[in-house]
N, C-alpha and C positions, 0 to 999 in steps of 0.2 A: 337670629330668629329663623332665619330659612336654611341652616342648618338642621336645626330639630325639628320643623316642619318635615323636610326630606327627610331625614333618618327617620321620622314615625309613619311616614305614608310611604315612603318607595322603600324603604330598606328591610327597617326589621319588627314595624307595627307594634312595639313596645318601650316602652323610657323609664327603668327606675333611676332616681334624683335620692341618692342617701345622703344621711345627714340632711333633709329637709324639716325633720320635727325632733323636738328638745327628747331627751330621754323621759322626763315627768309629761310630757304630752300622751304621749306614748305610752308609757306606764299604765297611768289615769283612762284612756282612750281602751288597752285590754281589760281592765280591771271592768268597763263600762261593759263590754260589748260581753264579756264573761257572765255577767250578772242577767243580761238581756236576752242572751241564747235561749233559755228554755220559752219565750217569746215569739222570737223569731223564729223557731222549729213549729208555729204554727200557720207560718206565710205557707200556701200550695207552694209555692215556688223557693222553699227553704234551703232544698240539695242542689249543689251545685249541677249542673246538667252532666257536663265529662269527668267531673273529678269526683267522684263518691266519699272522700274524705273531706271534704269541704263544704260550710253550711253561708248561705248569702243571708245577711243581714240587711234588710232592704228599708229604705227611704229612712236613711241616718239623718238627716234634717230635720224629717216630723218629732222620730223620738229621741234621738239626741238632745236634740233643742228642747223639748218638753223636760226633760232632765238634770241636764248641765248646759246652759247657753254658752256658757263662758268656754267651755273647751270644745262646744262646736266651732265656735268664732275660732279659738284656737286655730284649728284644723283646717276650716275652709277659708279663712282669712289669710293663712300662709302667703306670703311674699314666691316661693319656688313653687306653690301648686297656681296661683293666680297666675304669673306669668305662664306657665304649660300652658292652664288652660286659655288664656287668650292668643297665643299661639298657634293652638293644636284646634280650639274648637270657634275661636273667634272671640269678640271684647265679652269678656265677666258675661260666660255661657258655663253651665253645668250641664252634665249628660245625666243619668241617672246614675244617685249617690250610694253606694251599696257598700258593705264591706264582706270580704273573705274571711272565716274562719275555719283556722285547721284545727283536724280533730286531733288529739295525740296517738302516739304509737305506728308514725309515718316515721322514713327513714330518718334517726336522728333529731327528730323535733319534738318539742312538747305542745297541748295545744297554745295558739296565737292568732293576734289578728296578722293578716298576711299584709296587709296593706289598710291603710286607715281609711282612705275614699278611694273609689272605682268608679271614677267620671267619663 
C-alpha cells in the first residue's frame, strides 16, 4: 500500500491497473457512454479543458445508475478500483466520477472511453 501511495503522490501522480474490468464490462460501459454523448455535450463543462479532442461525461453515478445499475455496480464495485481508492483517497471515498471520451481521427485511435471512472 505505501508503495502506490508514494508512486502517486511523490513520483508520477498517475496509476493505470490494466486488466482491472472484464472485456464485456467495458464493451457495455462504451456502448453506454456512446449512446449518452449527445447528453453530455450539453454539461457547460462537456470539453475537456487542455485536450480539445476529448468530451468529459460527468456524474456517471447519477446517470449511469438511472440506466444500468447493474454495470455501475460493475465498475465502481471493482475489487482493483476500491482498493486504489482507499489507498489513494482514504476508506470507500470517491472524488468526482467523470469519464473521458475520445473523439476519433487522433493518432491511430477510434472514438472510446479512455478510461471508465476519473475518481
Amino acid at each position: 500500500q505505501s508503495e502506490i501511495y508514494d508512486t502517486f503522490f511523490n513520483k508520477c501522480g498517475a496509476i493505470i491497473v490494466r486488466g482491472a474490468y472484464t472485456k464485456n464490462s467495458m464493451e457495455q460501459y462504451n456502448a453506454w457512454c456512446e449512446s449518452f454523448l449527445d447528453i453530455a455535450k450539453l454539461d457547460g463543462n462537456c470539453r475537456h479543458p487542455k485536450q480539445p479532442g476529448k468530451y468529459l461525461i460527468n456524474d456517471v453515478v447519477t446517470r449511469l445508475g438511472a440506466e444500468n445499475a447493474d454495470l455501475l455496480l460493475q465498475l465502481i464495485n471493482n475489487p482493483f478500483l476500491t482498493t486504489f481508492c482507499d489507498i489513494l483517497l482514504g476508506f470507500m471515498k470517491y472524488g468526482s466520477v467523470t469519464t473521458h471520451w475520445i473523439e476519433p481521427g487522433g493518432d491511430r485511435q477510434l472514438s472510446h472511453v479512455d478510461y471508465p471512472l476519473h475518481v
